[in-house]
C-alpha positions as CSV (number, residue, x, y, z in Angstrom):
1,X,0.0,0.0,0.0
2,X,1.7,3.6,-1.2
3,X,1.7,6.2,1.1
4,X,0.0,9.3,0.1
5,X,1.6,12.6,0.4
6,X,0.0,15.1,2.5
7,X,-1.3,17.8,-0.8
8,X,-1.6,20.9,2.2
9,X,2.5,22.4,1.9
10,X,1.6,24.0,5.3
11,X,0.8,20.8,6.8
12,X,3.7,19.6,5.6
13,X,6.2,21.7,6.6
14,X,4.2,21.6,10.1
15,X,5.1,18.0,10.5
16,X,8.4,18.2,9.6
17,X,9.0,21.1,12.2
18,X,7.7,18.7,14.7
19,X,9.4,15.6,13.7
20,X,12.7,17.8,13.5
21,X,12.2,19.0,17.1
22,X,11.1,15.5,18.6
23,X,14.5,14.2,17.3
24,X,16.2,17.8,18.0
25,X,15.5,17.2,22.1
26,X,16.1,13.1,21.7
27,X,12.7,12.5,22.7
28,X,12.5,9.2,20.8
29,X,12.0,5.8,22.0
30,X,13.7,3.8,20.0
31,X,16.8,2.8,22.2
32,X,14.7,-0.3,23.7
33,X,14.3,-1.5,19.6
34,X,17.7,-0.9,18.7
35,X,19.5,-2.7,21.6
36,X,17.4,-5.9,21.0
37,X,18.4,-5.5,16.8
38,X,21.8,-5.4,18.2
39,X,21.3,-8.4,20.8
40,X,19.8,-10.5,17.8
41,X,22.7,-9.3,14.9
42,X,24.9,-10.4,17.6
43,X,23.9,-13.2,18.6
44,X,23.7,-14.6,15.3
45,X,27.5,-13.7,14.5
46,X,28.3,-15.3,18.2
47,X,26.4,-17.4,18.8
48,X,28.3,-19.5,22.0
49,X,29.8,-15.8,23.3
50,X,33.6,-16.8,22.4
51,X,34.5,-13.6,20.8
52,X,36.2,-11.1,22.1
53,X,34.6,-7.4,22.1
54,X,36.6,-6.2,19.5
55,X,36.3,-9.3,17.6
56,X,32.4,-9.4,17.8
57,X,32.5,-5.3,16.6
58,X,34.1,-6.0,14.2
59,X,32.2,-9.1,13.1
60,X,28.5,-7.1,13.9
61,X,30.3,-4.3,10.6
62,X,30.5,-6.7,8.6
63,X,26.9,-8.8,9.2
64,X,25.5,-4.9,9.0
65,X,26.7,-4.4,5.4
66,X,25.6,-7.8,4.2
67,X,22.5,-7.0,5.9
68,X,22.0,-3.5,4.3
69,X,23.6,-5.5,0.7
70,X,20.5,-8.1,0.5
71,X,18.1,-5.4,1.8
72,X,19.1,-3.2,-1.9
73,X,19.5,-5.8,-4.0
74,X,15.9,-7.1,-2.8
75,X,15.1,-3.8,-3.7
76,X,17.0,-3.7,-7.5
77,X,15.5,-6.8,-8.4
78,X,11.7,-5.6,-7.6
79,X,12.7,-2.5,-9.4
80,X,13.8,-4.7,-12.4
81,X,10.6,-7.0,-12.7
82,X,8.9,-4.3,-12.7
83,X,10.4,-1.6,-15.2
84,X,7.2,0.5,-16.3
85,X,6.4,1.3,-12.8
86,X,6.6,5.4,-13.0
87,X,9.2,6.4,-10.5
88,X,9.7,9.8,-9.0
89,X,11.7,12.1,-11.2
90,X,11.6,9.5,-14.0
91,X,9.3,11.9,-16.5
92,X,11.5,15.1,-15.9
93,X,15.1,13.1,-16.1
94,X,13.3,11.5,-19.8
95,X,12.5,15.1,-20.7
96,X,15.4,16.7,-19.9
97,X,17.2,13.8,-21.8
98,X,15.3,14.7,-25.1
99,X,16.3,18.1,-24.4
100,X,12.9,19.6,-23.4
101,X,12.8,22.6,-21.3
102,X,11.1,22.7,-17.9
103,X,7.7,23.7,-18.1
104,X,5.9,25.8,-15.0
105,X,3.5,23.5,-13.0
């Protein structure tokens, strides 16, 4: 299900003042989620607790970017099965290709 964007600009730029501020005065919640990412990231690099700290660190890095690798290459292939799917920016780069000039909206 796509997201709609809000149309009102003022509400808008209301809720990102908020969301800026909330984050501004660390006001989040989100340590509780991220410690139990951690515990489960690091868990699955060690699993009998052997490693040392620096060992396991290190080991976390790497299990992060191979995390974050599959997550975008998930990402390119659904992009690729699905190539007529217009994409933000898409029109204006094809215009702007053909060497059209920008038109006022």
């Amino acid at each position: 299900m796509a997201i709609e964007r809000a149309k009102n600009p003022e509400r808008v730029r209301l809720g990102r003042l908020g969301a800026l501020t909330v984050h501004a005065r660390g006001r989040t919640n989100t340590a509780p989620a991220r410690a139990a990412w951690e515990a489960k990231l690091a868990a699955g690099v060690d699993p009998d607790g052997s490693l040392t700290p620096a060992e396991l660190d290190r080991r976390m890095g790497y299990a992060l970017r191979a995390r974050m690798t599959r997550l975008a290459m998930a990402r390119w292939a659904t992009r690729k099965a699905a190539p007529d799917v217009q994409r933000p920016g898409t029109a204006m780069e094809a215009r702007r290709d053909r060497g059209e000039r920008p038109t006022a909206a």
